[in-house]
Structure formats: C-alpha cells, structure tokens
C-alpha positions in Angstrom: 0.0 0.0 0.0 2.8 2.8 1.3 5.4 1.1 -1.7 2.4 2.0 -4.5 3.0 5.5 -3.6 6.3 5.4 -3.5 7.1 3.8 -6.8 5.6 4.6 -10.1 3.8 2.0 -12.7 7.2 1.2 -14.5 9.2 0.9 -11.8 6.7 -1.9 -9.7 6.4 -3.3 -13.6 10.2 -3.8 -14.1 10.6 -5.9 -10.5 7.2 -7.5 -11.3 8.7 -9.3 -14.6 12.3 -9.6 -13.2 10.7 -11.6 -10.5 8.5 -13.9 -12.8 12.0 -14.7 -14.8 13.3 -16.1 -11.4 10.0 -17.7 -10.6 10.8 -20.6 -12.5 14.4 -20.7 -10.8 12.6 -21.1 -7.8 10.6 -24.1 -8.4 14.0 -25.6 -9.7 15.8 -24.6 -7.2 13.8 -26.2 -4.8 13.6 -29.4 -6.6 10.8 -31.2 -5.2 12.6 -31.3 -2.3 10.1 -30.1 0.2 7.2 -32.4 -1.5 9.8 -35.1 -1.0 9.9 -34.2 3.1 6.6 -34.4 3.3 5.3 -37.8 1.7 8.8 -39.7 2.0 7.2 -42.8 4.6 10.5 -43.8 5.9 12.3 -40.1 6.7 15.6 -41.6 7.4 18.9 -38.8 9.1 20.6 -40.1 5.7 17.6 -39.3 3.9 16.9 -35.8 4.9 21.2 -34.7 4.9 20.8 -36.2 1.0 17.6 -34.3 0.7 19.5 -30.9 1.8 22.6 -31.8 -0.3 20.4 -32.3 -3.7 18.7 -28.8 -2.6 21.9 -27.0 -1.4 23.1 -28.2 -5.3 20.6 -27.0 -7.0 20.1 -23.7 -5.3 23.6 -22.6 -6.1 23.6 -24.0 -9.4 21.0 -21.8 -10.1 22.6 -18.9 -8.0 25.4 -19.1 -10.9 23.4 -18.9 -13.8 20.9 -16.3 -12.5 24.0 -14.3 -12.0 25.6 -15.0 -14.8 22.8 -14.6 -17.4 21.5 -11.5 -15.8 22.8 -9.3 -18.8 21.1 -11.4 -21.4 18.0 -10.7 -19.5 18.4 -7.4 -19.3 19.2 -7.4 -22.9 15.9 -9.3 -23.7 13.6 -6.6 -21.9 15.7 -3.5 -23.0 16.0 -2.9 -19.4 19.2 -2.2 -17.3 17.7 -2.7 -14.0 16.6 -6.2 -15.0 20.3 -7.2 -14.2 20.5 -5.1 -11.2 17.6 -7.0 -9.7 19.0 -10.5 -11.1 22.1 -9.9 -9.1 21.0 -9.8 -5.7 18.2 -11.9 -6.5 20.9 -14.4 -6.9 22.8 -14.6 -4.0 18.9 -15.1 -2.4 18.9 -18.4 -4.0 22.3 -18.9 -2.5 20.8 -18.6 1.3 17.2 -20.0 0.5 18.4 -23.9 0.9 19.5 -23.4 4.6 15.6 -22.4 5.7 13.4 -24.5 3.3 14.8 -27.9 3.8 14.0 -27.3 7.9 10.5 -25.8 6.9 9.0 -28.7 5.0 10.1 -31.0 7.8 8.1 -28.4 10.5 5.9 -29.4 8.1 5.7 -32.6 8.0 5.8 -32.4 11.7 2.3 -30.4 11.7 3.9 -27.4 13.7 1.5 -24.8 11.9 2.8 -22.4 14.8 6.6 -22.0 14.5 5.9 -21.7 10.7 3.9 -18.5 11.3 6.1 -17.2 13.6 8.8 -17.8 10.6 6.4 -16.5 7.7 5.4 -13.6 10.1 9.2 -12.3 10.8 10.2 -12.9 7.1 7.5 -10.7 6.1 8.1 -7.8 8.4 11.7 -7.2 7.8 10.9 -7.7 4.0 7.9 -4.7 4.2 9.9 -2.5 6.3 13.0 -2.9 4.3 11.0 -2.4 1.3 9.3 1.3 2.6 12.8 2.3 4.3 14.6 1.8 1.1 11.9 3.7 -1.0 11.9 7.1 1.0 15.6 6.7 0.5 15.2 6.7 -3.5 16.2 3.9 -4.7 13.3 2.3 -6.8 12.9 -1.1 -7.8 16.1 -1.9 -6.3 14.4 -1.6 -2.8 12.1 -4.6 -3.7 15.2 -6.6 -4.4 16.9 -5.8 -1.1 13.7 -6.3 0.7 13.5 -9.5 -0.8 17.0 -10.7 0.0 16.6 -9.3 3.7 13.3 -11.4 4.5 14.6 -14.5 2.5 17.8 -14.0 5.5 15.5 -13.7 8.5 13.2 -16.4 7.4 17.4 -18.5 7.3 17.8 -17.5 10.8 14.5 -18.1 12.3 14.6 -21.4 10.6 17.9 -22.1 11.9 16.6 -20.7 15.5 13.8 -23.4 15.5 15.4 -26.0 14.0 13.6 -29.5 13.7 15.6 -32.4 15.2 15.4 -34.2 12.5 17.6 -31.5 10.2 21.6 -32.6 9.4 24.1 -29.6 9.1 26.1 -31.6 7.3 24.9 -32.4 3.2 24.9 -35.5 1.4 24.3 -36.9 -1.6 24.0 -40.8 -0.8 20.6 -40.8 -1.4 20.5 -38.3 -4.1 18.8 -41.0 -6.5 15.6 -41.7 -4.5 15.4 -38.0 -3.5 15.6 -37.2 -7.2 13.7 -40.3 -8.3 10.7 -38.5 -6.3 11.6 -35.1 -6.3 12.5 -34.6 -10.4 8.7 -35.0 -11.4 7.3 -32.9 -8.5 10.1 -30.4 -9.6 9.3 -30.1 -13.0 5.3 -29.7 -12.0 6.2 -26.7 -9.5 8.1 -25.1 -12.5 5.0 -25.4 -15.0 2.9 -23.9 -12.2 5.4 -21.3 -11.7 5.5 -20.1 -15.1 1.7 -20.5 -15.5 1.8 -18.1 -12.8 4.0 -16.0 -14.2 3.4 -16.2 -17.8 1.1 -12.9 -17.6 4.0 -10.6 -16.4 6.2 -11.8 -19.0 4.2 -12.2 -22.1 2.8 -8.3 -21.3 6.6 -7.1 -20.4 7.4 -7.8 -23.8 4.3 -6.9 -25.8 2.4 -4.0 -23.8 5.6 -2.4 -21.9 6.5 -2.1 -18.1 4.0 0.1 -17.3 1.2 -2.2 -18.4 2.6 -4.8 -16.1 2.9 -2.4 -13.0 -0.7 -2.2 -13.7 -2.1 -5.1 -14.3 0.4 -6.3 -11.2 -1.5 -4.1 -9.2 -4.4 -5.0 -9.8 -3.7 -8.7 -9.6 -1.7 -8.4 -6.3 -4.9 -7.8 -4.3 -5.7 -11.7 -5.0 -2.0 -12.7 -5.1 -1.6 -11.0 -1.0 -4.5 -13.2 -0.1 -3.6 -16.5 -1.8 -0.1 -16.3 -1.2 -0.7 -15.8 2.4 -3.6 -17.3 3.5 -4.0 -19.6 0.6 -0.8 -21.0 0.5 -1.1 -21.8 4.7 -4.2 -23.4 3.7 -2.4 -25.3 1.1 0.4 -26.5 3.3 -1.9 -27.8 6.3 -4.1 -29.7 4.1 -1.2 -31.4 1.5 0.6 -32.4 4.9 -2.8 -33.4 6.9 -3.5 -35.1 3.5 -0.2 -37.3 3.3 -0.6 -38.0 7.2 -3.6 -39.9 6.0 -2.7 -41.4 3.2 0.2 -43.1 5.1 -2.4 -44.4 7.5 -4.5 -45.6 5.1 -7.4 -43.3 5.5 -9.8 -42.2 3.1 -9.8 -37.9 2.0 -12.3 -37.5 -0.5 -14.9 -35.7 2.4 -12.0 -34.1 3.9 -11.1 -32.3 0.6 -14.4 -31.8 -0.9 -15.3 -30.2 2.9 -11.9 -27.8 2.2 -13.0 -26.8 -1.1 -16.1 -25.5 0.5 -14.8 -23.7 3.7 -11.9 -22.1 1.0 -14.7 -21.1 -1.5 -16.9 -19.7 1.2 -13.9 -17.2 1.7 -12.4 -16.5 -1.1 -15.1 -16.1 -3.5 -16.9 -13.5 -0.9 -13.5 -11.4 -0.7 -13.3 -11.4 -4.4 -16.6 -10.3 -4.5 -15.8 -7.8 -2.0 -12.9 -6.6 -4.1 -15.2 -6.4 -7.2 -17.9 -4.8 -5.9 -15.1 -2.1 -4.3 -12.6 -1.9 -7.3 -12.2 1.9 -7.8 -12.4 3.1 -3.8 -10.1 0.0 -2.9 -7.6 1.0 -5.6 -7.5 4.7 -5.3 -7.2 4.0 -1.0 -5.2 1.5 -1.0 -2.5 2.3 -3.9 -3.6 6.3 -5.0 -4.9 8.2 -8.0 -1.7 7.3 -10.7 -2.9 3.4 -9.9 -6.9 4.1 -11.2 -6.2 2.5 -14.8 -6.5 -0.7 -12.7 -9.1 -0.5 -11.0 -10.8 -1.3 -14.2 -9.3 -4.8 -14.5 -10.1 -5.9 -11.1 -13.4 -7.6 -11.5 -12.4 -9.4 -14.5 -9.5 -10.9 -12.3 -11.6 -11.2 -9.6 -13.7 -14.0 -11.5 -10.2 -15.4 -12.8 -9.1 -16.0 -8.9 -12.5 -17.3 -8.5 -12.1 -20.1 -11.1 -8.6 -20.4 -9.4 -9.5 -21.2 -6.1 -11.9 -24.3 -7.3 -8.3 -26.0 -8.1 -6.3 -24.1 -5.4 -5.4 -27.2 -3.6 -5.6 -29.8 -6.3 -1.5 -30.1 -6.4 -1.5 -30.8 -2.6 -3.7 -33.2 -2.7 -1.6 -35.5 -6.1 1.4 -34.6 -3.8 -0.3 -35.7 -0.7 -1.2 -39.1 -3.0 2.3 -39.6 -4.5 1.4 -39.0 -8.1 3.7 -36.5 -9.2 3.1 -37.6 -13.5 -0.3 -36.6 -13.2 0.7 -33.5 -11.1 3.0 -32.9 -14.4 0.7 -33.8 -16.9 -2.1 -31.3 -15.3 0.1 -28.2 -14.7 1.5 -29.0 -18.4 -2.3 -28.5 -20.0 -2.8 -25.4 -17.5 0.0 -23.5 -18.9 -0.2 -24.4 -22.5 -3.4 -22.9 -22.0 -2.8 -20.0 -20.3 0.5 -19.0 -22.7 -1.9 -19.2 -26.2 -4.5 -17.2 -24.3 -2.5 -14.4 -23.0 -0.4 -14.5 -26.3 -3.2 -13.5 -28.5 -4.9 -11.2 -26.1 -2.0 -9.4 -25.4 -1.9 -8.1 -28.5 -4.8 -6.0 -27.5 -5.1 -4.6 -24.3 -4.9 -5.7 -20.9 -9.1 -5.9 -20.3 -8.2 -8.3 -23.0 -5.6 -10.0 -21.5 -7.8 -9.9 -17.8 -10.6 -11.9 -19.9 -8.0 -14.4 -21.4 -6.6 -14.8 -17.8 -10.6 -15.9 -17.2 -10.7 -18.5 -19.6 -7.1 -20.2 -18.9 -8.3 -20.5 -15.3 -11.6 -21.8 -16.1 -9.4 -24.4 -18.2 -7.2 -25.1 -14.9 -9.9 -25.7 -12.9 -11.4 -28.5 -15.1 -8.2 -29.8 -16.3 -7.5 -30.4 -12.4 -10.6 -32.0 -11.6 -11.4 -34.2 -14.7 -7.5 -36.2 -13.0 -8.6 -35.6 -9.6 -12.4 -36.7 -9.8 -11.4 -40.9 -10.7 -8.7 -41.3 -8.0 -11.2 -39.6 -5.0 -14.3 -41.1 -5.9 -16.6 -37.9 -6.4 -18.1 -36.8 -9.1 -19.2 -33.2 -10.9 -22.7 -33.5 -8.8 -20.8 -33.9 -5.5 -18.4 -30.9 -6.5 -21.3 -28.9 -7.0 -23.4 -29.8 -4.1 -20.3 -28.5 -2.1 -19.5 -25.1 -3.8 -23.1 -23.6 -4.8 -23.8 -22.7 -1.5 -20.4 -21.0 -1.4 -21.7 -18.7 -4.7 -25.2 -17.9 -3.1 -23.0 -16.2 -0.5 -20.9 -14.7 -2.6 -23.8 -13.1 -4.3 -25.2 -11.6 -0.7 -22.1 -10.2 -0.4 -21.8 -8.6 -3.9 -25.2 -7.5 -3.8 -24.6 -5.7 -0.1 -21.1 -4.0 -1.0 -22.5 -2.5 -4.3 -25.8 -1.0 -2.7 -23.1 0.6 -0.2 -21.0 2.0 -3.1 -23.6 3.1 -4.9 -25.8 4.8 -2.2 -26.6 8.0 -3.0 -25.3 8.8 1.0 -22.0 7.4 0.3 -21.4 8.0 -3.2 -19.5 11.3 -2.6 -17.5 10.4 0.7 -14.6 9.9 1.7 -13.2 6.6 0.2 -12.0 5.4 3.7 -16.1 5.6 4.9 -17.3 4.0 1.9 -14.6 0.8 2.3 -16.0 0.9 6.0 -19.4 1.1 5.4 -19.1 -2.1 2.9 -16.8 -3.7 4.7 -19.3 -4.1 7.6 -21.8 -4.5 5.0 -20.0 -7.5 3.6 -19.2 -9.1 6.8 -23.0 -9.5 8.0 -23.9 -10.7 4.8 -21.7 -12.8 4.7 -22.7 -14.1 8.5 -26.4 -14.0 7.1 -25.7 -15.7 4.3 -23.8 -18.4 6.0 -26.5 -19.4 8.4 -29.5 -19.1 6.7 -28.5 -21.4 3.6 -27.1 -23.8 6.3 -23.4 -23.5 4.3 -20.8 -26.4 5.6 -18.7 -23.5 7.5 -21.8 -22.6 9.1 -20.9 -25.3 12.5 -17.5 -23.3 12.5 -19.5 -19.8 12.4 -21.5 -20.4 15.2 -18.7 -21.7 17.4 -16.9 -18.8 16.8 -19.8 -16.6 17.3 -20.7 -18.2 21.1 -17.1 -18.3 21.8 -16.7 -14.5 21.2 -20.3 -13.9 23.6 -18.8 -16.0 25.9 -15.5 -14.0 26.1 -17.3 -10.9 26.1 -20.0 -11.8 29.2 -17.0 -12.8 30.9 -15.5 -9.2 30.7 
C-alpha cells in the first residue's frame, strides 16, 4: 500500500517481470525437495542430509546462472535494472536452501505455529525494508533488497527453531531416490510457476513495463490473499492429506469439505474486491494506480475459477502422483500462454478476460484427474461449492448497494470501504447461516465463543 505510492507504474512493472524470470528458478531450485519431506514414509537422518545436499546443489547451481545470465535478460527486456535485480536476486537463492529444507520437515511435523512465527518475521523485515529503502530513492532496487533481507531472516528463524530431525552436514548418498521422487514434482512446480507467471512476461514484452505495474497491481490484491492465506491453507491440508494417506485413510470428504470452507472465503472477498474496485484501488495504492481498478473484477472472476483447483497439487502430492501433477500443470499452462499471447496483442481488459478462460481451463483440467482417483463426481463438487456462490452473491449484492448509495457515493473513500466492509461481513454471517453452508458449524462456534468471552469481561 505505502510502496504503491512510492514507486511509479514502471518501476513496480520492471521488478514484477524480473521476478517472474526467477520464478521458474525457484521451483528448480527447490527441486521437489520439500514435496519429497513431506510424503517420504521412511524419513531416514541419511535421507533428509541427501535431501538438503540435492537442494543446497541445485540452489547454487542456479545462483550461478541467475548471476551469470543477468545481462542477457536485461538485454531481452531492453531494461538495465533487469540485471541489477538478477544480481541480488541471486545470491537469495544462494541462502534459500539453509531455511526450506527445515521448513517442510516443521511441516511434515504439523507445527503450523513456529511456521507463522517464521512466515510472520520474514514478512516484516521484507515490508519495512522495502518502505525504508523507497523514501531513500532507490526504486525497484528496494524490492530486491527487501526480498533478500526477508529470505535472510526467514534462514535465521529457521535455523533458530530448527527441527531435530535436520543434518548440518549435506549428502548426496541418497540423491537418487530423493531425485527419483523429487525430479517430477520439480518439474510440476516449474509449469505452475511459469503459468503463474506467464502474464507478467508475455505483457513485459508486448504492452511495456508500465502495463505490467498495472495489471500487477491489480492482480496483487488476490495474489496478497492466496499467497498468504491460501498458500497456509495449502500447506496444512497437503501435509494433513499425506498423514492420512500413510495411515491408510480415506480424504475425498476431507477435501471436498476444504473446497467449501476455501470457497466460502475467497469467493466472498473477491466479490468484495469487485464490488469495491475503484475506492479500494484509489485508497489502498492512490490516484496514478486508477487505470487498474478497471481490471479488477475481471481478475476477480479469474481468482474465482482459481480457487476451485487451489489445492488440487497438494492433494496428487499428498497421494504420491507427481506424473499426473506434471501432466495437469503441463495442460494449464499451454493454455494460459496461447490465451494471454493472442490477447496481449490487445489490451490488458483483453488479457484480464484471457486470464478468465485459462483459469476456467485449470480448474477443469485439475478436476477431470482428480475426480477418478477420490471417488466424487461433478454433482458432488457442485453440491459443495453452490452454496459458497449464493453467499458470494449476498455479499456482492450488499457491498455495491453501499458504493452506490446516493449517501455514500460522494464520501470519503475510507467511509465507503468501511461502510461495505461491515456490509460484507454481516452478509456474509447472514448468508452463511440461513442457507445452512458447511462453515456454518465453525461460524457459530466462533460466534458463542466471542459472547462468551465478552459476558465474561
């Protein structure tokens, strides 16, 4: 919010596509690793120091050529700061290995709470660093540092709760049945990393930097929400998931009954953000950022059609069946690239609609692999996830008779977010209870617990 005022369009635009370049390094980097952690059924000492020595490899590997090919990206974009970014970008790869081998085995482990208190420290340093570094003038380049700082205090609070099970010392005796697991899981991540990314980088080239601080922009109010609370969500239910499997217990209810609590969420905070586009925008990010407010409830209905495949991968990770999770995230981005491609060539409303139809293609891509090995069916899918758009719709509905009130229309942006923010929230509440939703049991526990709290007082 503070950094959209801080940097312009094309500066935001420039890290935006340098950081979808090293997106792809990322999911190599890692390796599979982490998915490895996870399902492995026998976690032997010899198994986890050759699991950290096939990650320490790669990482640094990939340290060299980021470093090395920075001016060829640079070259590529017709941007200098492209290689500025790439170099310290780089030497974060070089540190990343030391924190994530530890974190998938807190995972694995279930201790949800000492990998908040990790996420949570990482992300301070990297926002503060970030703002500091702006008011000092220096751009983009404060992203990048920001980046490398939280990547180095995530290292040390890793290191600081360190999981018994972690070897300082590398190996690679094992390296084949780490690989044998990890290479397919690995090369999945990297198709959904450049799916992910494929936007930035096909509009960095075609439409310029500034239409990809934009569009960025506009996107990054879903991205802050999936890659926080979606990607928590993710990670407790692909390690609940392979806890089950290795005890021989059925998920299909458990993961249908997540898609619904997930959808109940997300879809009513997209709505939310639809419904809200131009006074979220204009509060949140400032006047020079409007152009995108325009492109937000197009995306909003893309990260809808995400989040009915949003944990899909955890749960053919949680199962062991990492060709599948290949052969799916291969069909999602083939789709996404010729859809952005052609509509690139536009505008980006055009691209925002293309995003639309790639993710309606994930989503059925996903669940057309998904549906034989669970036992449920497109009825069953439905039957969970309808209720979750009737709420969605109370929520719409009450956030844009807020926005467009006549009472509220000309005030202050800050009272009108308020006003539908409450708004929102009771419909949402309303909405739950009265069309007896699946999160509804969870809702009312809350509810009395929060009485109770407050008669006690």
């Amino acid at each position: 919010m503070i950094l959209a005022r801080l940097l312009s369009p094309e500066q935001i635009g420039v890290f935006s596509v340098t950081a979808s370049l090293v997106m792809v390094a990322h999911a190599l980097r890692e390796f599979g690793v982490g998915s490895y952690l996870v399902q492995e059924h026998e976690l032997t000492p010899e198994r986890t120091q050759s699991a950290f020595g096939v990650a320490l490899l790669i990482a640094w590997l990939i340290a060299i050529v980021i470093y090395n090919g920075r001016t060829a990206a640079a070259d590529f974009y017709g941007e200098p700061g492209v290689a500025e970014i790439l170099q310290i970008l780089a030497i974060n790869f070089a540190l990343i290995p030391f924190g994530s081998v530890n974190i998938a085995l807190l995972g694995r482990k279930m201790q949800f709470d000492v990998l908040l208190r990790i996420d949570l420290a990482g992300l301070l340093v990297n926002t503060l660093t970030s703002i500091m570094l702006a008011l000092l003038g220096h751009g983009f380049m404060s992203l990048a540092w920001a980046a490398l700082a939280g990547t180095a205090t995530t290292v040390l609070m890793s290191v600081y709760y360190r999981s018994d099970e972690l070897r300082w010392f590398p190996s690679l005796a094992q390296w084949r049945r780490v690989a044998g697991s990890s290479s397919l899981y690995s090369a999945g991540a990297i198709l959904a990393k450049l799916d992910l990314g494929a936007t930035d980088l096909i509009i960095g080239r075609t439409l310029g930097f500034a239409s990809v601080g934009l569009f960025s922009r506009a996107n990054g109010l879903f991205l802050m929400f999936s890659d926080k609370l979606v990607r928590s969500v993710r990670v407790v239910v692909e390690c609940e998931l392979a806890r089950r499997r290795r005890a021989n217990v059925a998920i299909t209810s458990d993961y249908l009954r997540s898609i619904s609590y997930l959808t109940a969420i997300a879809w009513s905070l997209y709505a939310f953000f639809a419904a809200t586009a131009v006074p979220l925008i204009e509060f949140l990010f400032g006047s020079q950022w409007e152009n995108a407010a325009r492109l937000v409830p197009i995306i909003a209905l893309a990260a809808a059609c995400t989040t009915l495949a949003e944990l899909a991968p955890s749960v053919l990770t949680a199962l062991g069946k990492p060709r599948l999770f290949l052969r799916s995230q291969a069909l999602s981005l083939t789709v996404t690239v010729i859809a952005i491609t052609i509509a690139s060539s536009f505008d980006l409303t055009a691209v925002a609609w293309a995003l639309v139809l790639a993710r309606i293609a994930r989503s059925i891509v996903f669940h057309r692999i998904i549906a034989p090995l669970l036992g449920y069916n497109f009825r069953d899918l439905c039957k969970y996830t309808i209720p979750s758009l009737f709420v969605a719709v109370a929520c719409y509905s009450a956030t844009a008779l807020i926005i467009i009130s006549p009472t509220l229309s000309g005030s202050n942006r800050f009272i009108q977010l308020v006003a539908s923010s409450f708004a929102c929230s009771l419909a949402w509440i309303t909405a739950v209870i009265l069309i007896r939703h699946p999160i509804r049991s969870e809702v009312l526990t809350a509810l009395n617990k929060g009485m109770t709290m407050t008669a006690k007082k």
